[in-house]
N, C-alpha and C positions, 0 to 999 in steps of 0.2 A: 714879495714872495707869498707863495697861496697856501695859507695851513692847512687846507686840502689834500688829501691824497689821492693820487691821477685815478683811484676809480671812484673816491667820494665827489673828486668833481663829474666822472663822468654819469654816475648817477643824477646829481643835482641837475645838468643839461640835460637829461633825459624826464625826468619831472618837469622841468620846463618846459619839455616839447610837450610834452602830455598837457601842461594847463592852456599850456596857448595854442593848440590843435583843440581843445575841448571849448578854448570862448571864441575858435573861428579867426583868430590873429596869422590868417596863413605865410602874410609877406614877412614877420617877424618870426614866424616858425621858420620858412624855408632858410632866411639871415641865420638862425643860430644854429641850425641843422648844418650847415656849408659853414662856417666861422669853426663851430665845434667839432667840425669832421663826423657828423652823425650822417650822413647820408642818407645810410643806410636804415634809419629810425623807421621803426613802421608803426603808420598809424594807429593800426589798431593796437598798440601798448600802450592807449592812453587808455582806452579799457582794460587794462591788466593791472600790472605790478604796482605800474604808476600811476595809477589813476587816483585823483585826490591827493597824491601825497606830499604836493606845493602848497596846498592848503592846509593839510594836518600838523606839517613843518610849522606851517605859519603860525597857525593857533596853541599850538605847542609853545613856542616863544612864547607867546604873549599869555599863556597859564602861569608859564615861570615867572615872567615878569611879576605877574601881581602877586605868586607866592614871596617872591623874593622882597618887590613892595611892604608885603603883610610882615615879613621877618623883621623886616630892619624898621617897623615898627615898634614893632612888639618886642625887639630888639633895646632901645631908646627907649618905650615905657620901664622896664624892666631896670636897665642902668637908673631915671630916676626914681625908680621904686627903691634902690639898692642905697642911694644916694640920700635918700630923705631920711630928714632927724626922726619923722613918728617910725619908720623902717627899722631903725639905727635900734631906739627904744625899746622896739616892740618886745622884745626876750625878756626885761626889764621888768613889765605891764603887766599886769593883768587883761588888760584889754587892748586885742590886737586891733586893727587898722581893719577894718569889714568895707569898706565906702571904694566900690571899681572904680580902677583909674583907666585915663582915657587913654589913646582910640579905642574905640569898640572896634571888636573883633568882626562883627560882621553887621552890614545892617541890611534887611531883609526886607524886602519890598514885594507885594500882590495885591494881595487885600483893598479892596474897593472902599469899606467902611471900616468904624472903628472897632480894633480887637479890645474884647473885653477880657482875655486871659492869658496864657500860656503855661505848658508844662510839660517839662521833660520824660522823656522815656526815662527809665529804670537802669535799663542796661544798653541800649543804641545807644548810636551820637545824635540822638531826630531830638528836636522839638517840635510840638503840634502846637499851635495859635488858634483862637477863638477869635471869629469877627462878628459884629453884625451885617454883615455882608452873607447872611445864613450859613456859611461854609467853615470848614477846619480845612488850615493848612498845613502840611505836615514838610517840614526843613531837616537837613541834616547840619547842625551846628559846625561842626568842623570844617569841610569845608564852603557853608553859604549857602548850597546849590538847594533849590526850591524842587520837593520831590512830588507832591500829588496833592490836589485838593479833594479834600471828604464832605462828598454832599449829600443830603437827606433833610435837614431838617428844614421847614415853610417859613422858620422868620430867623432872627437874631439869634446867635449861638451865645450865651452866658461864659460857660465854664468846659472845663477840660480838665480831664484827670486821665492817669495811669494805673494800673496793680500794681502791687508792690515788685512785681515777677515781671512788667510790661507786656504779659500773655493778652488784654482788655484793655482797651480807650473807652472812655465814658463821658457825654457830651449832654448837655440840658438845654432849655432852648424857652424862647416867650411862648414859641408854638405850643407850651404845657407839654413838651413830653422829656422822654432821658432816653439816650440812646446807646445802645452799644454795638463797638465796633472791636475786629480781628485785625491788628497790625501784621498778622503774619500772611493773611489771606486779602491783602493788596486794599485792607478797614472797609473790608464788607459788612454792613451793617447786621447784629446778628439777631439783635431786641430791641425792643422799641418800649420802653415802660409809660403806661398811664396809668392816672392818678389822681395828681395834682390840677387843684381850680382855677389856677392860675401859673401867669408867668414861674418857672423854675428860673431861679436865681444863681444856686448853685449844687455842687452835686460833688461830690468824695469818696475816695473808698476807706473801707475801716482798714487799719493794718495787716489783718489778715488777708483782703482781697477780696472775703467771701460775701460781703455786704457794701451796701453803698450807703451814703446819710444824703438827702438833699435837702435844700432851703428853697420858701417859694414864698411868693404874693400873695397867697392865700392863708399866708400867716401859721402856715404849718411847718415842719420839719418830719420827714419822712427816713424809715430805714427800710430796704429793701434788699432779697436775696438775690446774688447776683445767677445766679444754676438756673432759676426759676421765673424768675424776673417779678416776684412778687414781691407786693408791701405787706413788709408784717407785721410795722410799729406806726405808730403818728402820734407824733408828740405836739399838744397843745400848750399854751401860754404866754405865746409874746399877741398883743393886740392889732400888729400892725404887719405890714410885707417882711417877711425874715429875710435880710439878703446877704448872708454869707453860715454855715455851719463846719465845724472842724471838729478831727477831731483827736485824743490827745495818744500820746505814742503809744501806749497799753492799750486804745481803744478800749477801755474802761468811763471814760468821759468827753461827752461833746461840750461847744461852747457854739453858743450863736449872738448874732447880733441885726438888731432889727430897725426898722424906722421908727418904733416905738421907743428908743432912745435908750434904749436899754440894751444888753448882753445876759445871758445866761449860761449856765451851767449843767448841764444836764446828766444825770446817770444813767450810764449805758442801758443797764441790765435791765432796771425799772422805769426809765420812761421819765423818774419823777425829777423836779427841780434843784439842785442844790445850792445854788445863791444867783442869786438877780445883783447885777454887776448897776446898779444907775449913780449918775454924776454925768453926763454929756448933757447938753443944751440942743443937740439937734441928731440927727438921722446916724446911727451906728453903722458906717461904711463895712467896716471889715476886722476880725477877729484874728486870734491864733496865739497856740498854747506856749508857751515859753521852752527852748528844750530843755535839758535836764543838765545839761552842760553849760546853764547859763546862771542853773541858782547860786552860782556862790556872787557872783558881781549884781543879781538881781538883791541877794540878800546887805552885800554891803553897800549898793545904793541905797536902797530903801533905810538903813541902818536897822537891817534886822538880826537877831541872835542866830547863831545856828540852828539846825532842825538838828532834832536829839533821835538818836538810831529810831528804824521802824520809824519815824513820824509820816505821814501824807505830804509832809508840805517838801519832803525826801524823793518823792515818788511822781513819775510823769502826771502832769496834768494841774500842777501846784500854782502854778502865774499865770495869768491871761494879760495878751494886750490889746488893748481895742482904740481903732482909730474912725472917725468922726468928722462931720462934716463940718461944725463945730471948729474945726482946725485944732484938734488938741488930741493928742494921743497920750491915752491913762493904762496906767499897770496896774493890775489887782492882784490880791491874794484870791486865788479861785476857792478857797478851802471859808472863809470869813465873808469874804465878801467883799472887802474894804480894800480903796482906792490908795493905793501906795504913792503915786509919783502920778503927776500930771510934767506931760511933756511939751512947749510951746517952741514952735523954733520962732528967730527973730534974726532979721537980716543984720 
């Protein structure tokens, strides 16, 4: 018996006639045209109502299908997320369970060469990817679907950032420049900042949005107004390529980290130093501030005392961590200087 109802089937034969009049199957048209009592079907409503809509049916399925796939997924991760003792514990802990479990949610495939970055919009579901393949790709996370490539720049795309508001994309490149782009205006390119002597490394915005900090090859670290697209700071003192600059959630202080094996500290306001981070044996990969919601476990790892009201080490910008090629990732007091915890994993 047909869970059909005598006009959903007779739609469905009519969509048929339409796709097999439309790929030229005439002896199998005229068979279900006479089988179905359509006689009467006229061709031309394979250009009309029904036109496509054997195919739209079809692809439709098969969207569901992979939602459905994706549920009963994500479905079973979740049961044994629900199921495991660190799960079970975590209310217990202080320290919850950070480390995604599998399947990934979606894996994203374009890009020709290697991405050096990625980062979320603010408020979309997009993430934009950085490749050396010169281009940005810009994805909507939720559902996979690859939405536009952003091209402009002549070589290798380094990094990628957002405003805090998602209103600006901002992109750096070996070709030595920074660029800016309009996510609303389909990331029409809107500035082009030069400057820097070399390869740009990396490139951020301060919290407010209205500035940018970048790292370059030329062993500088640059602050720039985003309105104007001028540099209005350069800050000197690592001797070697700076390749990464952050900075901390007050935008009151940067940190950077260089091939010069070193990390720094930097004061927003003056430009000047406030502790040289060294202990690594090779090239300072990559930095970043610790948030503020992590000092009490950063304090009793380290087995440090409280911070007493008003102290700085209270106050964003208090921990850095920096990892190294070295294979060793070190936490510091950013206020002192001094190397709290050396981290090594081992199989």
């Amino acid at each position: 018996m047909s869970l059909l109802s005598d006009r959903q089937k007779e739609e469905m034969h009519r969509a048929m006639l339409s796709y097999l009049q439309a790929a030229g199957m005439n002896e199998t048209f005229a068979a279900l045209a006479r089988e179905g009592d359509l006689v009467d079907f006229d061709p031309s409503e394979a250009k009309g109502k029904y036109s496509g809509l054997l195919e739209k049916k079809w692809t439709s399925v098969i969207r569901l299908q992979k939602k459905i796939m994706d549920l009963e997924s994500r479905n079973t991760a979740l049961l044994a997320e629900l199921a495991s003792p660190t799960r079970a514990t975590a209310s217990t802990s202080s320290s919850a369970p950070f480390i995604p479990r599998e399947p990934p949610r979606h894996t994203l495939l374009s890009h020709r060469a290697p991405i050096s970055r990625v980062a979320f919009h603010p408020t979309w579901t997009v993430i934009a990817s950085a490749s050396e393949d010169f281009s940005v790709k810009i994805w909507d996370w939720e559902s996979g679907d690859f939405e536009c490539t952003v091209k402009g720049h002549t070589k290798a795309v380094t990094d990628v950032d957002f405003d805090p508001k998602g209103n600006v994309m901002v992109t750096c490149s070996t070709d030595l420049t920074i660029k800016l782009w309009d996510p609303a205006n389909g990331y029409k390119n809107t500035k082009t900042l030069h400057g820097h002597d070399h390869s740009v490394s990396s490139v951020r915005f301060m919290p407010t949005g209205e500035q940018l900090i970048s790292a370059s090859r030329d062993k500088t670290i640059r602050v720039w107004d985003v309105s104007t697209g001028y540099c209005i700071k350069t800050l000197n003192g690592h001797s070697d390529w700076v390749r990464e600059v952050v900075s901390s959630e007050d935008g009151r202080w940067l940190v950077s980290a260089s091939n010069d094996q070193t990390a720094r500290v930097w004061d927003m306001a003056s430009g000047e130093t406030k502790a040289e981070l060294r202990g690594h044996e090779h090239v300072v990969q990559c930095v970043v501030f610790a948030p503020v919601v992590s000092y009490a476990a950063i304090r009793e790892l380290s087995g440090l005392p409280a911070a007493a009201a008003g102290d700085r080490a209270k106050a964003p910008g208090a921990f850095v961590a920096t990892g190294s090629r070295d294979k060793v990732i070190r936490l510091w007091d950013a206020v002192s200087g001094q190397c709290l915890r050396v981290l090594i994993w081992t199989p």
